[in-house]
N, C-alpha and C positions, 0 to 999 in steps of 0.2 A: 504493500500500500504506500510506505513511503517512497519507494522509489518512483512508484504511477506520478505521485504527488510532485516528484521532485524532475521528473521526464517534462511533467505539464511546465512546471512550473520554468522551466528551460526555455521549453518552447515559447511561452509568452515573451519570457524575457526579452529572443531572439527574434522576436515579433517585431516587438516595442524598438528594440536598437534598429532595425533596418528600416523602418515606416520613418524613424529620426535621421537615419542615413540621406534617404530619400526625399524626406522634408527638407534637410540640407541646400540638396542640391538643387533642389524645386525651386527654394529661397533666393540663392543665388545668381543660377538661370535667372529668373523672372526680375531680378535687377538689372544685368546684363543685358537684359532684353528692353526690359520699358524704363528704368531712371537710369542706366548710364548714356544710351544714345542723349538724353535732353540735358547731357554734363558735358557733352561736348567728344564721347567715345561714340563713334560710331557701328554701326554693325554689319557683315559682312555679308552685303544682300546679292553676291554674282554664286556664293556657294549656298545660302539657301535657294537662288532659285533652281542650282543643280539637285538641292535635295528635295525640291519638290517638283520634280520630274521623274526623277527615285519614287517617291511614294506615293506619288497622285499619278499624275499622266501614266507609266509604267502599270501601276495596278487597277489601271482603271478599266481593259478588259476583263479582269478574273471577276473583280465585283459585279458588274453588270450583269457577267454569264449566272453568277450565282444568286445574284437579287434575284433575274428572271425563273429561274428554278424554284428557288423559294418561294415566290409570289405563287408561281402554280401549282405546288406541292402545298400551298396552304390553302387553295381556293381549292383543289380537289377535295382536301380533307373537311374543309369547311362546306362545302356543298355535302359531303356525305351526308352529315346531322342537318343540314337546314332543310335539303330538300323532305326530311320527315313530318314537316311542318307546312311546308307549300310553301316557303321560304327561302330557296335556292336565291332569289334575286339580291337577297342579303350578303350573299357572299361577296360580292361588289365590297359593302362597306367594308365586313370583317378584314379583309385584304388592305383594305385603304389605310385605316386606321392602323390594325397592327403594325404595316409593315412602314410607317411615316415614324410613330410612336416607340417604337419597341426593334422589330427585328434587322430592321435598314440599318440604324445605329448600332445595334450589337453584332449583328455579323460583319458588316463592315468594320470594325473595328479587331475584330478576331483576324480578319484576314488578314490587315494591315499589321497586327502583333505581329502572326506568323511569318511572313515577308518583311516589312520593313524591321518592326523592333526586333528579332533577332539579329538582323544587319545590324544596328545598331551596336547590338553587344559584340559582337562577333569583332568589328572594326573598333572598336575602343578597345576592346581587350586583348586583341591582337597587339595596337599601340603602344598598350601599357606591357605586356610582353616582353617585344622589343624595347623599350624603354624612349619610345618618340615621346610620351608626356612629358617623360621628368625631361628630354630635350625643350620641348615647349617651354616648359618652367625658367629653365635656365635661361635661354631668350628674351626673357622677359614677357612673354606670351602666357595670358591667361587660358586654360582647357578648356575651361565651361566656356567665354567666349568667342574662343576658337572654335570649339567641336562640337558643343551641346546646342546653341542657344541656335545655327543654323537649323539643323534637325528637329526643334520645339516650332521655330517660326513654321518651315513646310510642313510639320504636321498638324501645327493648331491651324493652316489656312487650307489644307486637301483634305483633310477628314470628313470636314461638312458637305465638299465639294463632291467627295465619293458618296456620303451620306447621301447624297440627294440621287445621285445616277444609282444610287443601288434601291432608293425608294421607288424610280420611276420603272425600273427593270422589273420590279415585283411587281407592280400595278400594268405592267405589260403581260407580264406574264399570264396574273389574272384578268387579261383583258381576253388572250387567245383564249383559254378556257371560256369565259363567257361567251366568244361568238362561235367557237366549235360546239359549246354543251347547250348554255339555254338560248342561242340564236341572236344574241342583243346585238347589234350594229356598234359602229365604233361609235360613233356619234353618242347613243343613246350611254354609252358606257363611260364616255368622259363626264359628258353632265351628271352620272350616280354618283362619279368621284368629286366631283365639284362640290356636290351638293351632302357628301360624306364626309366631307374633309372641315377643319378650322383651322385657321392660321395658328391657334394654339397647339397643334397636332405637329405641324412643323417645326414649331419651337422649339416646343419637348424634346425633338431627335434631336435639333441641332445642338441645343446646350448641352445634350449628353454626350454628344461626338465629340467638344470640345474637353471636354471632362476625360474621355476616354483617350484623346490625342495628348492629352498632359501627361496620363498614367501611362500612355504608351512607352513616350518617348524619356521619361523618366525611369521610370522601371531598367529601360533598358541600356539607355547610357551608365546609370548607377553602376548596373552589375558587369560592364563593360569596367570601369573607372575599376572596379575591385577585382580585378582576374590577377592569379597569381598561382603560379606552378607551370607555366609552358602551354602548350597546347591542349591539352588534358583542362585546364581551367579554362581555357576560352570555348571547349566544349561544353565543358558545365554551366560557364555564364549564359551562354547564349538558351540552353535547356531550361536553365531558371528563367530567363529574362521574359521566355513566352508563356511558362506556367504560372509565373507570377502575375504577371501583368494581368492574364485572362482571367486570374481569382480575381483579382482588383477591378477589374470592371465589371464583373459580374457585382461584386459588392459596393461599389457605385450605381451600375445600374441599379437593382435594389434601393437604394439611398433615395434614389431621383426620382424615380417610380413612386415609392411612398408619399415624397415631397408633393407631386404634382398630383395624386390621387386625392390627395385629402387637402392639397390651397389650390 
């Protein structure tokens, strides 16, 4: 018993220190990013827009392929149960909604883990490795300026921008099923969405996308900054950096969902 006790009590510990790790470097970033430009440091916008061709323009097929799958794999499942009802037409909204609200922003952002934020770790920990940081250092070159604060700019500006292309691929999706299954015309199928949707519905993804491009790119830099032992640890960082990240937005999402459910 005391050892269960003392296992847990480890684990929280090492909970608490990396969440502080990460609040670190989130801190720091985000000065780098908005109060040092207006001190007169500027920020390096020809390698963010390289990084946000990395992680938007680049992944901007896989999302799409896979919003549009998802959208139709939700309207089939969702026409199963409504059509029990004379209610098939419903599937329109259920589609709309979920996938603006909930599934656009969370799979989109799982993909972009999987692909970008493992890059992420992968090339920071590689750096630290070799030891290009502590050369940075010595330069006079701040890391988080240099390496992080690009990758936070193109992800907090492509996430929303995938967020939306992967909302519209699902509602594409559930558009084919509607004129293959219950015959609806495209016409008559945009105006269900129109008339389904609230600009509140929009917001909810996109603020979460924004949330989940913070924890992306954080998570993943961190455990990039902390690789140690060779190649073997830049395998591990990169392995934590996606299963971390994707607990962490699950538990964000969670957070936000409550939020917006009940104000």
């Amino acid at each position: 018993m005391t050892r269960a006790v003392a296992a847990l009590g480890r684990g929280v510990l090492a909970g608490f220190t990396y969440l502080g790790g990460v609040s670190r470097l989130t801190k720091e970033t985000l000065y780098w990013t908005f109060v040092a430009p207006m001190r007169g440091k500027g920020l390096r916008w020809k390698s963010s827009v390289q990084q946000m061709v990395v992680v938007g323009v680049n992944c901007l097929p896989i999302v799409m392929t896979i919003g549009f799958f998802v959208g139709l794999i939700l309207a089939l499942q969702g026409a199963n149960e409504l059509k029990r009802f004379g209610a098939i037409r419903f599937v329109v909204d259920l589609v709309a909604v979920t996938m603006t609200r909930e599934l656009g922003p969370l799979i989109t952002a799982i993909i972009v883990t999987g692909r970008s934020g493992s890059a992420f770790a992968a090339e920071l920990g590689t750096m630290r490795v070799s030891e290009e940081i502590d050369a940075l250092q010595t330069m006079g070159l701040n890391p988080t300026k240099f390496l992080v604060v690009p990758k936070l700019l193109a992800t907090l500006f492509m996430l929303p921008c995938l967020t939306i292309a992967s909302d519209f691929s699902g509602i594409l999706g559930c558009m084919a099923f509607s004129i293959w299954e219950i015959g609806m015309s495209a016409t008559t199928y945009f105006s269900a969405v129109r008339d389904a949707l609230i600009l509140n519905d929009i917001y909810t993804g996109l603020v979460k996308s924004l949330v989940f491009a913070l924890v992306i790119t954080k998570v993943g830099c961190f455990e990039g900054m902390q690789v140690s032992g060779g190649a073997e640890g830049v395998g591990k960082a990169t392995t934590a950096s996606v299963v971390k990240s994707i607990f962490l937005i699950i538990i964000a999402d969670l957070i936000f969902t409550s939020i917006f459910y009940y104000f």
